[in-house]
MARVEXDREN-540493 format. One line per field, with one value per residue (C-alpha): residue in one letter; residue number from 1; x, y, z. Coordinates in nm, 4 decimals, always signed. Layout:
<nodes>
residu <- a	...
num <- NUM	...
x <- X	...
y <- Y	...
z <- Z	...
</nodes>
This chain:
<nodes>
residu <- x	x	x	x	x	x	x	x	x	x	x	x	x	x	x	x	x	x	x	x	x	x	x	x	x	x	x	x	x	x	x	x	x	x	x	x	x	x	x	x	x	x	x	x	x	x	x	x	x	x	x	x	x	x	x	x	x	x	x	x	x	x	x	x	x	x	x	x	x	x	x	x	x	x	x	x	x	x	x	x	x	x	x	x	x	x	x	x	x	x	x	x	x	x	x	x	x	x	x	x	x	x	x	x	x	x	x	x	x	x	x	x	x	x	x	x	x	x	x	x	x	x	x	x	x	x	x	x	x	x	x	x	x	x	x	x	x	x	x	x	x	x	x	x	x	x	x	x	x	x	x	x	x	x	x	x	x	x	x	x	x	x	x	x	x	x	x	x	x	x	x	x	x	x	x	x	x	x	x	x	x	x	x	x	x	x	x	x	x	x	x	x	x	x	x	x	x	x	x	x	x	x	x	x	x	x	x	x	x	x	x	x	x	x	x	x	x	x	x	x	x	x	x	x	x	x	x	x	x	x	x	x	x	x	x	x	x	x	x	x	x	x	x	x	x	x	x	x	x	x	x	x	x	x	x	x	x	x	x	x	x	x	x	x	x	x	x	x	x	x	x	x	x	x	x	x	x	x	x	x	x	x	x	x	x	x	x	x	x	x	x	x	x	x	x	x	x	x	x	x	x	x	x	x	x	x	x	x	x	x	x	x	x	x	x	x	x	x	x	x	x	x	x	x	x	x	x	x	x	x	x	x	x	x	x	x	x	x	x	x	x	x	x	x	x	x	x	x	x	x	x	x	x	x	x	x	x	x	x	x	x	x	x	x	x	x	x	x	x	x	x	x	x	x	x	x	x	x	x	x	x	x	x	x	x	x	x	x	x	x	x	x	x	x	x	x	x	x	x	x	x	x	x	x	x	x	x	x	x	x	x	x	x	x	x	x
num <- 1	2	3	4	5	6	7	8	9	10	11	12	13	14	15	16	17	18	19	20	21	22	23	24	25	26	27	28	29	30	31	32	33	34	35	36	37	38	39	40	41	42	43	44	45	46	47	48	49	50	51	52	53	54	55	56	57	58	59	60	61	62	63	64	65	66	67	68	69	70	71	72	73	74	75	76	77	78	79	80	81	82	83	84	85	86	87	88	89	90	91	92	93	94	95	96	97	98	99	100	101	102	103	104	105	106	107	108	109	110	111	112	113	114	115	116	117	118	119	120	121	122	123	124	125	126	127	128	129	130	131	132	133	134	135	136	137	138	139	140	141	142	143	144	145	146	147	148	149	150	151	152	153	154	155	156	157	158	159	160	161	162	163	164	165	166	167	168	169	170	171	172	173	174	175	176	177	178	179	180	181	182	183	184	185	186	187	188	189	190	191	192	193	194	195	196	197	198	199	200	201	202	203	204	205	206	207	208	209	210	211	212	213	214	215	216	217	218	219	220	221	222	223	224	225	226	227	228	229	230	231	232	233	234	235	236	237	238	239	240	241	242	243	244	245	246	247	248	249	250	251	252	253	254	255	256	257	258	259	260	261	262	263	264	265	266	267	268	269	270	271	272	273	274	275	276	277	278	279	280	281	282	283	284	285	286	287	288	289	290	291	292	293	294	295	296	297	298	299	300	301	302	303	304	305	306	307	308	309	310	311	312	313	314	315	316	317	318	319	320	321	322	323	324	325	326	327	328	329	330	331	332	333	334	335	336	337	338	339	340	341	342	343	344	345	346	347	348	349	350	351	352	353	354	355	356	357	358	359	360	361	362	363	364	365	366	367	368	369	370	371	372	373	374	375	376	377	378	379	380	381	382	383	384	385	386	387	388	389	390	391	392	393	394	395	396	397	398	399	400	401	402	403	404	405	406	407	408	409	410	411	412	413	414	415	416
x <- +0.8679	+0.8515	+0.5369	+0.4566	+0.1789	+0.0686	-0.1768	-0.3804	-0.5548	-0.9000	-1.1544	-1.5005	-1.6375	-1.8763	-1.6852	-1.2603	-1.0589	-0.7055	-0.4066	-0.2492	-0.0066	-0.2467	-0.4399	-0.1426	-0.1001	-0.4847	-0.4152	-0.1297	-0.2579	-0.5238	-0.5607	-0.7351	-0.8490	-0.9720	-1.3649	-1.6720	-1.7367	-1.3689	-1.4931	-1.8553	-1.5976	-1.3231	-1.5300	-1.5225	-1.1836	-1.0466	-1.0117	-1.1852	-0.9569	-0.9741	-0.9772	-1.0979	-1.0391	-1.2608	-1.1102	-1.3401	-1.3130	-1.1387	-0.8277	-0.6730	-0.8326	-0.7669	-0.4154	-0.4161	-0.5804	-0.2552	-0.0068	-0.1528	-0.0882	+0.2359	+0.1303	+0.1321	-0.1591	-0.3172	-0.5319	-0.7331	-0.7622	-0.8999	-0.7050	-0.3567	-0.2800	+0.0280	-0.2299	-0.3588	-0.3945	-0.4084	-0.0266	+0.0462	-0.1099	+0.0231	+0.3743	+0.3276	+0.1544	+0.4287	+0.7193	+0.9347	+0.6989	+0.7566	+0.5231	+0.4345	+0.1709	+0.0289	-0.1970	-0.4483	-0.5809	-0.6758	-1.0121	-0.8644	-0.6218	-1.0130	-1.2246	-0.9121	-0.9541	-1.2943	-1.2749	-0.9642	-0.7627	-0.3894	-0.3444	+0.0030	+0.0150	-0.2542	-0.2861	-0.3954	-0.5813	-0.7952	-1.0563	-1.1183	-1.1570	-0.9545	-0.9928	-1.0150	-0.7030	-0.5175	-0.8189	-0.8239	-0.4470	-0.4640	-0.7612	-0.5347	-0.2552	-0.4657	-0.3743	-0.5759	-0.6231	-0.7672	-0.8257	-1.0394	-1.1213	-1.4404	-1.6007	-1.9769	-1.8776	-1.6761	-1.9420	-1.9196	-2.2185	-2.0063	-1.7063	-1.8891	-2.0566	-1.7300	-1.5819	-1.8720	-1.8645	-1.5007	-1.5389	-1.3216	-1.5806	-1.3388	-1.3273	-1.6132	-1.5788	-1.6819	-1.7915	-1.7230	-1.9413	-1.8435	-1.5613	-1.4832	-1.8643	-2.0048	-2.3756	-2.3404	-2.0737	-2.1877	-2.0145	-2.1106	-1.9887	-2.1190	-2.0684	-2.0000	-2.3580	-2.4930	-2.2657	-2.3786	-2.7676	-2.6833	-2.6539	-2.4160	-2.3475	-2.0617	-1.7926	-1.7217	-1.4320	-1.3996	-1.1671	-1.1837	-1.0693	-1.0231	-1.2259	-0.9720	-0.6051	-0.5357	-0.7573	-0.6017	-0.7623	-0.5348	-0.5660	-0.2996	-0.0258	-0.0661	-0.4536	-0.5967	-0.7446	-1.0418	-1.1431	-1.1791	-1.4869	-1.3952	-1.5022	-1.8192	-1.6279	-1.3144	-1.0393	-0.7758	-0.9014	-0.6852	-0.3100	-0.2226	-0.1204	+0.2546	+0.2422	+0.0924	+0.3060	+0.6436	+0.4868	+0.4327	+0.7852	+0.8534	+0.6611	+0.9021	+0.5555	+0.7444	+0.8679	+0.5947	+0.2880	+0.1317	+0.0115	-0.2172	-0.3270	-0.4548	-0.6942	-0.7637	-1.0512	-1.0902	-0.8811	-0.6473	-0.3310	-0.4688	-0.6148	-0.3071	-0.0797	-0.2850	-0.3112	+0.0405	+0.1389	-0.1138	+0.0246	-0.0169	-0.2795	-0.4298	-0.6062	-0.7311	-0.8812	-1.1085	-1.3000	-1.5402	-1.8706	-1.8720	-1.5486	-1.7157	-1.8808	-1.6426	-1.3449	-1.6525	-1.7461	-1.3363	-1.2119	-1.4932	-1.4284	-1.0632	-1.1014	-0.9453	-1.0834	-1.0092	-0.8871	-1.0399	-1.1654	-1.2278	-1.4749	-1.3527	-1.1180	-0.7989	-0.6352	-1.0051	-0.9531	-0.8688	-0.5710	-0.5177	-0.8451	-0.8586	-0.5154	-0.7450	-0.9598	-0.8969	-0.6740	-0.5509	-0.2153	+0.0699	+0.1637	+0.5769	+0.4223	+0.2042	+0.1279	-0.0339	-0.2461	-0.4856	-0.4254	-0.6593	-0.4458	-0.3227	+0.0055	+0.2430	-0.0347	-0.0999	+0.3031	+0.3346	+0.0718	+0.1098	+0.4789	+0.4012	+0.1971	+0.4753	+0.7386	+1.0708	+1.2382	+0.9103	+0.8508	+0.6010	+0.5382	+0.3467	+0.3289	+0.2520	+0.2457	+0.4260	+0.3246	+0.1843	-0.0067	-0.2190	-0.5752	-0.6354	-0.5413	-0.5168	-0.2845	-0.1099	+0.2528	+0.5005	+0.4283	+0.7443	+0.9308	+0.6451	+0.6932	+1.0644	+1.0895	+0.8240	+1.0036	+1.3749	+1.2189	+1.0541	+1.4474	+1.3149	+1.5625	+1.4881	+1.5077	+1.6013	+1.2361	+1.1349	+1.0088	+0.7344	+0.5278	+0.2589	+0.1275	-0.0528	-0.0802	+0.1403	+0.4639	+0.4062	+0.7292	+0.7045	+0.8467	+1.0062	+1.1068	+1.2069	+1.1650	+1.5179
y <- +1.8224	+1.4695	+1.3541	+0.9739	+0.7548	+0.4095	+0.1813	-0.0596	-0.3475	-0.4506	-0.6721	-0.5888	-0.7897	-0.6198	-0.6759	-0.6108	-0.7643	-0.5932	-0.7613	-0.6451	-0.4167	-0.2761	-0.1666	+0.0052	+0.2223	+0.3030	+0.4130	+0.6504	+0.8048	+1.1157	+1.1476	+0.8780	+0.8894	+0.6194	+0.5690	+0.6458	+0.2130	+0.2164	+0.4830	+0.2569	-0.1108	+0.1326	+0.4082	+0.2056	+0.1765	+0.5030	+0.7315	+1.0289	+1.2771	+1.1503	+1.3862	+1.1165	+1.2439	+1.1118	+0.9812	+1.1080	+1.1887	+1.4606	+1.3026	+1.6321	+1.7847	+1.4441	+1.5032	+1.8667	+1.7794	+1.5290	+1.8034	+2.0993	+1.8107	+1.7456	+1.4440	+1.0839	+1.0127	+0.6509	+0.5054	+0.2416	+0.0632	-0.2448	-0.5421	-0.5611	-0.1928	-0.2291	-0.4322	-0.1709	-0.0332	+0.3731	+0.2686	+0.2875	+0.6179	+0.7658	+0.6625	+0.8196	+1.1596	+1.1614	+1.0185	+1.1308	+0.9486	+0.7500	+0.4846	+0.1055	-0.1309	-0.3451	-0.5737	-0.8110	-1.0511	-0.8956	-0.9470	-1.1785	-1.3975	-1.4611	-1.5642	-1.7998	-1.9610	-2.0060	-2.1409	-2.3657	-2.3150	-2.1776	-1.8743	-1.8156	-1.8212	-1.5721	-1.2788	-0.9748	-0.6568	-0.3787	-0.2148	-0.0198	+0.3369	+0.2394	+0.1843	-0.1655	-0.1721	-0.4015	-0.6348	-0.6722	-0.7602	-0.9837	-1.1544	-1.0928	-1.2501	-1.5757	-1.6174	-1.9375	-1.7682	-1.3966	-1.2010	-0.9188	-0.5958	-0.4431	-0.1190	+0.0313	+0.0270	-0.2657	-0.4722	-0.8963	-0.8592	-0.6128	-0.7935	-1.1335	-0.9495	-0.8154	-1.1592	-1.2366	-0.9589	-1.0365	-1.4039	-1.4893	-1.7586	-2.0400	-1.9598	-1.9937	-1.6873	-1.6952	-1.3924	-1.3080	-1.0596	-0.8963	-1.1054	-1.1410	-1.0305	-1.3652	-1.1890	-1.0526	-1.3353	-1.4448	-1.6608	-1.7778	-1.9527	-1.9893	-1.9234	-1.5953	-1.6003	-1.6763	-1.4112	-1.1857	-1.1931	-1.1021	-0.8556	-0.8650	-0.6789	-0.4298	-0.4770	-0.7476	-0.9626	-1.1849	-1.4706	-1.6334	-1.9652	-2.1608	-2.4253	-2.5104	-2.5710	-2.2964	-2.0085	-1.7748	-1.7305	-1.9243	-1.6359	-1.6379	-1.3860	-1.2800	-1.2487	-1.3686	-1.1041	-1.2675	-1.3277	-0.9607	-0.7672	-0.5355	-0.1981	-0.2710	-0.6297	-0.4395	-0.6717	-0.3651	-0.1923	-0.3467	-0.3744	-0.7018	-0.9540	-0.9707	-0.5885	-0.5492	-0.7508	-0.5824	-0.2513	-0.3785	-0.4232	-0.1203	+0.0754	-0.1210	-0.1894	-0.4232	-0.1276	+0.1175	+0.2364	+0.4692	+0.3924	+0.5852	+0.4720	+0.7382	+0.6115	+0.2428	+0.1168	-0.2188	-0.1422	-0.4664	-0.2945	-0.2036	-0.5289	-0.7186	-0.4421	-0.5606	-0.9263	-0.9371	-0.6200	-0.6011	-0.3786	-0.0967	+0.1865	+0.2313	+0.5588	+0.4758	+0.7668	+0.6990	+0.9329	+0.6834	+0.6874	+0.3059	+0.2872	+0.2649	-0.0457	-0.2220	-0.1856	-0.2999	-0.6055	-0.7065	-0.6113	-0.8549	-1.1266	-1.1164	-1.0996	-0.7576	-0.5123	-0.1465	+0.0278	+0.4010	+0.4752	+0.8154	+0.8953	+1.1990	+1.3849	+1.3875	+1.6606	+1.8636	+1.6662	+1.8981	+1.6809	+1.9091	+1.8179	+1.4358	+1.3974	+1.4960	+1.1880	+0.8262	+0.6217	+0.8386	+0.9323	+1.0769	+0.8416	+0.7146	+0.5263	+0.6309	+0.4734	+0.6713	+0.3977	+0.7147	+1.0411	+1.1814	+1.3704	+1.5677	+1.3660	+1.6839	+1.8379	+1.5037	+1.4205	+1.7990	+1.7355	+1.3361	+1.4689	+1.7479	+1.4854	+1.1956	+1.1601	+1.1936	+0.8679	+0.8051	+0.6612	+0.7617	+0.4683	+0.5207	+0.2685	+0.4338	+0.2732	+0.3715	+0.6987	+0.4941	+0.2703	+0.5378	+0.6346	+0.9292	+1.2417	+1.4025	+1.1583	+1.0741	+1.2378	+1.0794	+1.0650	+0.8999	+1.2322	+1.4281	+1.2098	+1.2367	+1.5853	+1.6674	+1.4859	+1.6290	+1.9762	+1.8440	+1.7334	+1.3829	+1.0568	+0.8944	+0.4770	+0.3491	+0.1976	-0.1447	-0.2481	-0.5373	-0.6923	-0.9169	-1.1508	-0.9515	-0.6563	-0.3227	-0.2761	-0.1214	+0.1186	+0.1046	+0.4378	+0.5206	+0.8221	+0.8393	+1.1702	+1.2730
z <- +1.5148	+1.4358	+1.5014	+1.6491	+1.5847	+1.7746	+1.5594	+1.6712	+1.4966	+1.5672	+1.4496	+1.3936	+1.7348	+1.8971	+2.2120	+2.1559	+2.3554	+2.3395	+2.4996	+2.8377	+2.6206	+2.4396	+2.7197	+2.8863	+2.5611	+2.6033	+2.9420	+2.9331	+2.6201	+2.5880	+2.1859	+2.0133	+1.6302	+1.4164	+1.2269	+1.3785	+1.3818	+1.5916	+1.8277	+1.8855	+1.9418	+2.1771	+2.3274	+2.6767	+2.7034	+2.6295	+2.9390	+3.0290	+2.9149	+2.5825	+2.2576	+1.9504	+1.6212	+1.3833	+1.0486	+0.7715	+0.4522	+0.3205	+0.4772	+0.4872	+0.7376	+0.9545	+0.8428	+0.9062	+1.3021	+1.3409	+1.2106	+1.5192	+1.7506	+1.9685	+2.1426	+2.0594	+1.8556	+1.9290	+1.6089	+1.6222	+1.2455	+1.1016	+1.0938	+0.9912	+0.9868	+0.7433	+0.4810	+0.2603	+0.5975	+0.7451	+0.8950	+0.4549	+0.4578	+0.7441	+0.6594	+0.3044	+0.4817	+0.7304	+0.6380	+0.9073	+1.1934	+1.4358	+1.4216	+1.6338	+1.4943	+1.7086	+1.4448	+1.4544	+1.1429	+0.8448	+0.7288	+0.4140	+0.6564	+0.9132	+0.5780	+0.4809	+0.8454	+0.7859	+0.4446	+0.5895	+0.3053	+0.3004	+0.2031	+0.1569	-0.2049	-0.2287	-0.4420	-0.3055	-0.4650	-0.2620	-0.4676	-0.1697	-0.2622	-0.5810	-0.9617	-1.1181	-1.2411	-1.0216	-0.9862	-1.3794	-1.4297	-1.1613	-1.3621	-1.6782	-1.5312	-1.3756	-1.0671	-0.8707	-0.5662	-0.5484	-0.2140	-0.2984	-0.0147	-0.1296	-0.1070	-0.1363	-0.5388	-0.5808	-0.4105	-0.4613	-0.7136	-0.8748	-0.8978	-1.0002	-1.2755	-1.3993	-1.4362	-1.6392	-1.8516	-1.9631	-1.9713	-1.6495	-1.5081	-1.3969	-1.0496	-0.7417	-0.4735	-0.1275	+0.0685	+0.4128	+0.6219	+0.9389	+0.9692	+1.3423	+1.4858	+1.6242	+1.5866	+1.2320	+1.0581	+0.7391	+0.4890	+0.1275	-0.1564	-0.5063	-0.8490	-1.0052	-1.1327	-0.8213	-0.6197	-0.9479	-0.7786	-0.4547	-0.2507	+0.1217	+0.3828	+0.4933	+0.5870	+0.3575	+0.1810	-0.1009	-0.1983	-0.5719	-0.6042	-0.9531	-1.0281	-1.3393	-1.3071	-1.5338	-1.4463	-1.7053	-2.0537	-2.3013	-2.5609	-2.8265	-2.8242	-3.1731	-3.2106	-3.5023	-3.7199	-3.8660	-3.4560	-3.3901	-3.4797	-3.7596	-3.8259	-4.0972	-4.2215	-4.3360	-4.2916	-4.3812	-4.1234	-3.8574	-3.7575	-3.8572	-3.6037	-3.6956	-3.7638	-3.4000	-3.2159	-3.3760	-3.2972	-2.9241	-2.9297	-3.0669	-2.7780	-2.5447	-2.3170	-2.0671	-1.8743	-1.9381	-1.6987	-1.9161	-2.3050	-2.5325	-2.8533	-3.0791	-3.3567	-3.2543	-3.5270	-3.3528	-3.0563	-3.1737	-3.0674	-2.7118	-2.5982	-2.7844	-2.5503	-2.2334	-2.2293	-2.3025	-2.0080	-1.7341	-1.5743	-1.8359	-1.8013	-2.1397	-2.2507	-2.6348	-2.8615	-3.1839	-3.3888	-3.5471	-3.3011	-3.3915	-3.2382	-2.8773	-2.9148	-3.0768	-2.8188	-2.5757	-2.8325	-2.8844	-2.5136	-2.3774	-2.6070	-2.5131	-2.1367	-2.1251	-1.8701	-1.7720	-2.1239	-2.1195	-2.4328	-2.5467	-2.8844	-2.9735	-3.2340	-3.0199	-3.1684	-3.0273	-2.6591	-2.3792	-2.2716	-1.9587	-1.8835	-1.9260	-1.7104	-1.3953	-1.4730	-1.2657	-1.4355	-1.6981	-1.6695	-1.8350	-2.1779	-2.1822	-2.4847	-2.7851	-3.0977	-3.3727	-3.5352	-3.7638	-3.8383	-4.1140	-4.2615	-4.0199	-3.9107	-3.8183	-3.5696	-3.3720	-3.3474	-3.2162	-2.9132	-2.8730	-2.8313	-2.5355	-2.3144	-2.3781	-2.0694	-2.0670	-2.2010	-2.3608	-2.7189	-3.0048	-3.2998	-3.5758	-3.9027	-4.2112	-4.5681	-4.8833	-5.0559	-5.3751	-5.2095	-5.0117	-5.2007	-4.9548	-5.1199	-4.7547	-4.6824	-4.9974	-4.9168	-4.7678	-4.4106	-4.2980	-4.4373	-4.2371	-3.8979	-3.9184	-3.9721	-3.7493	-3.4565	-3.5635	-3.5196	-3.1638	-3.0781	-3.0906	-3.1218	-3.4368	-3.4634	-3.8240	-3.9927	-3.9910	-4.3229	-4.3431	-4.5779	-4.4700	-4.7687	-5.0516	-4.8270	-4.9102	-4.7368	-4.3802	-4.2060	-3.8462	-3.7397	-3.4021	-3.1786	-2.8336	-2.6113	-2.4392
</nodes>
């Protein structure tokens, strides 16, 4: 049976006023869901046959009350019901409903009317009951005018401090607190630092506004080598700019969602990968204990949030494991940056994680050139065989040599 859904936007007034329209729908309805702070703001209106389902987490069983239900089910939600709404979330839940919106303003659109600024040119990102992720490439990709939903995690304090953190301090943010409730309102502006010492009241939104014309960080594409912090001074002990940025290329990262880096030193190739593609989710493994706090020193000083770094051997990870973990997903890119040695083993399992249409890079040097006795054979013969056997698509080798350093292949397969 399809089932059908009418959604209502309202604001957080203490007294709601719904429109003529509205009211008839509240009438000639008996089931009512929405939060426990919607049944407080409608509890008045609803008639006296009314069954109220309370929306609570785990969703499911909300979901699971809708499903033993034939009736039309009224919800009353926040806002704009279709922004980052529970219309989105019933729509993906039930696909097949029926569903009419009746919405109000959006928490974002009422602290743009009391900042009096226009808003259409926006950009939006809810960190409500969601990662950082879209917050940071947003930051990443420097847009002048942020609208931010919070949550009880991703508080303003939180997000000011984050900003900080990563050096993204060209913008002012203003605060909005029960937008739409004449007795609780509250709006403030300051600086990031200020917002940083603060502490605000739920519900509450934020819009960031750059103070500069340019509010993205005018980082080079291409870092410089000697600017990152090396791993104890050793300038070999990093993928040169030039090599990096043909090895981005090589991991085709324009198109990709998904990209691990397995042995990152510095963590050059990551940050390089995410300043240049926001959008990527980047899961980066390094043996070295020091590791740790140098992708913290180098992903701060490069204003680039959100890579997942994981200190540990990866051919010892639990993958399985990890894959159940926020924000790490499923690689359709790796890049094999160290392998101690034990090349064959980490193409084999880098290879079962990788998705379909997926590539695997990995730049290796000329046997003479290597010192390492573990590593001294010819690891392009050992990649290349390794993938043929894994029914791999080989790419024909770049070749590049980068001043006085040794020649450097940049190797490439592709998963059918």
């Amino acid at each position: 049976m399809c089932k059908s859904f009418i959604i209502i936007g309202i604001s957080d007034a203490e007294e709601i006023h719904l429109t003529e329209e509205t009211l008839r729908v509240v009438e000639q309805h008996h089931l009512f869901s929405g939060g426990m702070r919607h049944h407080q703001l409608v509890s008045h209106l609803l008639p006296s046959d009314a069954i109220w389902i309370d929306i609570t987490v785990p969703l499911q069983k909300v979901f699971d009350q809708y499903q033993s239900l034939s009736d039309t089910i009224v919800v009353f939600a926040s806002g704009d019901p279709l922004f980052f709404g529970f219309a989105n979330t019933i729509q993906r839940v039930f696909p097949a409903a029926e569903i009419q919106v009746y919405p109000t303003f959006h928490s974002l659109q009422l602290l743009a009317h009391r900042m009096v600024v226009p808003y259409h040119d926006m950009h939006h990102v809810s960190l409500t009951g969601r990662s950082w992720h879209a917050f940071d490439a947003a930051l990443i990709q420097g847009y002048p005018m942020i609208g931010v939903l919070t949550d009880g995690v991703h508080t303003p304090a939180a997000i000011a401090q984050r900003m900080i953190d990563y050096g993204y301090v060209g913008y002012r943010m203003t605060v909005g607190e029960h937008l739409g409730n004449e007795q609780e309102e509250r709006v403030t502006t300051g600086s990031l630092q200020e917002i940083a010492a603060q502490s605000f009241a739920k519900p509450n939104c934020v819009i960031l506004r750059a103070e500069e014309h340019n509010s993205k960080r005018m980082i080079p594409m291409g870092i410089p080598d000697a600017d990152f912090e090396l791993l104890d001074g050793r300038e070999k002990m990093i993928t040169k700019a030039p090599i990096r940025l043909l090895t981005i290329a090589a991991l085709e990262l324009h198109d990709k969602q998904s990209f691990w880096d397995i042995g990152f030193c510095t963590g050059s190739v990551s940050i390089e990968a995410l300043r240049l593609f926001p959008q990527l989710h980047i899961t980066a493994f390094e043996v070295r204990e020091e590791g740790g706090s140098l992708m913290d020193k180098n992903s701060k000083r490069f204003g680039a949030p959100g890579i997942k770094t994981v200190i540990r051997d990866f051919l010892k990870e639990d993958i399985d494991k990890l894959l159940t973990e926020a924000d790490v997903f499923p690689p359709d890119a790796i890049f094999i940056g160290g392998h101690g040695g034990q090349l064959k083993e980490m193409v084999e399992k880098a290879v079962h994680y990788l998705t379909p249409g997926g590539v695997l890079v990995y730049n290796c040097v000329l046997p003479e050139s290597v010192t390492d006795e573990r590593i001294r054979k010819d690891s392009r013969q050992i990649f290349e065989d390794t993938a043929k056997c894994l029914g791999m698509e080989l790419y024909t080798p770049q070749c590049v040599t980068i001043n006085d350093y040794h020649p450097i292949q940049i190797l490439k397969c592709r998963k059918p």
